[in-house]
Structures are given as C-alpha cells and as structure tokens.
N, C-alpha and C positions, 0 to 999 in steps of 0.2 A: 302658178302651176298650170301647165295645158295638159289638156286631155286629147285621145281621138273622139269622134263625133260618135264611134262604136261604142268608146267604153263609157261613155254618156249615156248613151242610150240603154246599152245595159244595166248599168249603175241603176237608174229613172225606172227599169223595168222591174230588177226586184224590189227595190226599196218603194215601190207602187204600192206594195200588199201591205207596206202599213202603211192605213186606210186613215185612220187618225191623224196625223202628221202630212198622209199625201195629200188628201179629200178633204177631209172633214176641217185643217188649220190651212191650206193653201201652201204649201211648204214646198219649193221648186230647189231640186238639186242642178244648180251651176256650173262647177267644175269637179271633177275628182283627179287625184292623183294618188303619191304611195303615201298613204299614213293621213292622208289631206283630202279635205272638202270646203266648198262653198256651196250653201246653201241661200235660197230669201224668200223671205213672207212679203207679201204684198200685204199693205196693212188696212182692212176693212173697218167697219163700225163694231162687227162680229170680236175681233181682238181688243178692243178699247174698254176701261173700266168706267167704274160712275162720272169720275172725273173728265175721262176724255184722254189717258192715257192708256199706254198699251197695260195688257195685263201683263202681272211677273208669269203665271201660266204658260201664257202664248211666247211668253221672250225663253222662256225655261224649255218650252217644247223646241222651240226653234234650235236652241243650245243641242237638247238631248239626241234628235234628230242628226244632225250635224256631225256630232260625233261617233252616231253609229254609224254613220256613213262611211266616215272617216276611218272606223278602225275594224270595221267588216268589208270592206268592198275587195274584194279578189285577196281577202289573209285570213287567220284564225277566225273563229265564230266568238266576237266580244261583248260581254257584258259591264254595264252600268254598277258598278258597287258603293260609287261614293261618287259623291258631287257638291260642287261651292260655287255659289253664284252670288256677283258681287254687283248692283246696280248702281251705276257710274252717269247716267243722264237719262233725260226725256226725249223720244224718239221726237226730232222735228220738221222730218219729212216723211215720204208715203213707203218707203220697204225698208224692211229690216234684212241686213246682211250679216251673215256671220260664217265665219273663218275657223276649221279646225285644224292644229297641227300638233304632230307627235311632239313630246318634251321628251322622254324615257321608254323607250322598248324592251322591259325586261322576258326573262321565258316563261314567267306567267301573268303578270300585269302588266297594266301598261299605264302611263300617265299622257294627258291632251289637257290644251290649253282651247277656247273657244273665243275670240271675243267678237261681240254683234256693235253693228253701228248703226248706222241708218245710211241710204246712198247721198248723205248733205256732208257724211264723214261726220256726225253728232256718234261721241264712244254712249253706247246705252246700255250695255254690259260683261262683265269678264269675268267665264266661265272655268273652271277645273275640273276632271273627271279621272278618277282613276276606276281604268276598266279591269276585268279578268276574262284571259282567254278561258275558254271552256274547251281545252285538247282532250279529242278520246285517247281512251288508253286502246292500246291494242289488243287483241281478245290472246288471251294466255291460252293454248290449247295443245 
C-alpha cells in the first residue's frame, strides 16, 4: 500500500496525541492507506520481559495501535470492542512489524486482521479485532 508523504504526516500528526503508543512504547506509523496501516516498534530493553523476550503488552499495544490507525485515519471514529491475540513466535531481530487490513466492513462494525513479525520475517503474532463505529446520530429538531 503507498501513501503520500502528506497523508503520512498527517496520519503521525494526530495519532501523535496518543502519547502512550507514540512516546512512551516508541510506536512509528509507516504506511497508511484505506482501511490499512503499517506500523513498528523498535525493540529496546524497555519492551523485553524477565526472560529477554518481548512482552505480550508491548506486542498487544503494537497490534491495538495499528488497528486504530487503520480504521480511523480519514473514516468513522472506531472503537476496540473485542480482541484475539494469538502468539505464534519469539521476536529474533530488533523491530517488530505489524500490518493491518480490513477483513469485513459492515454499517456498524467492522472486523481487522493484524499480524506482527519482526523485519528477519520471524511471524510473532496474529492479531483479530472487531471494532464499532461510533456514528452520531443527527440532532432530531
């Protein structure tokens, strides 16, 4: 999926203000397009658990992220209602990647698939989300 370098930047500009995801986990928005995102973590000591693997947390944030990217950037204002994550490998290089795309666009939900890798191409999880648009109603008057 390509983007322009505008709608990059815009994308990077709102989804900046969360601050958790942008700041505080390192979370770099890559690509946008319609219904689609790539996001990646750079993977510090910060995301690593006792053992020396990433945390589910961090790989989860990464996922949630992702998809609201995905199914907010320039459509309906969508929420997170349900989610399945499924850990499939140990991350064995240094950024985690992960990919979101529409499965089903209904007129009030929606279903996204997410799955993260690492850039060695190691699959380290596949993500499901089914979101709900929040459409206002129009003022009855």
């Amino acid at each position: 999926m390509s983007c322009t370098a505008e709608d990059l930047e815009k994308a990077r500009e709102f989804f900046g203000s969360d601050t958790y995801a942008s700041k505080t986990t390192g979370i770099q928005i890559d690509e946008i397009g319609d219904h689609y995102a790539k996001c990646s973590l750079k993977i510090t000591d910060a995301h690593k658990n006792a053992y020396g693997g990433v945390m589910g947390g961090a790989i989860f944030t990464l996922a949630d992220y992702t998809f609201a990217v995905a199914s907010n950037y320039n459509t309906v204002h969508t929420v997170s209602v349900s989610s399945q994550i499924n850990f499939t490998g140990m991350a064995k290089g240094n950024t985690l990647i992960a990919e979101s795309t529409l499965i089903k666009d209904g007129r009030t939900t929606c279903l996204y698939s997410i799955d993260i890798s690492d850039e060695l191409g190691t699959k380290v999880s596949f993500v499901t989300v089914t979101g709900m648009k929040m459409i206002q109603e129009k003022n009855k008057g």
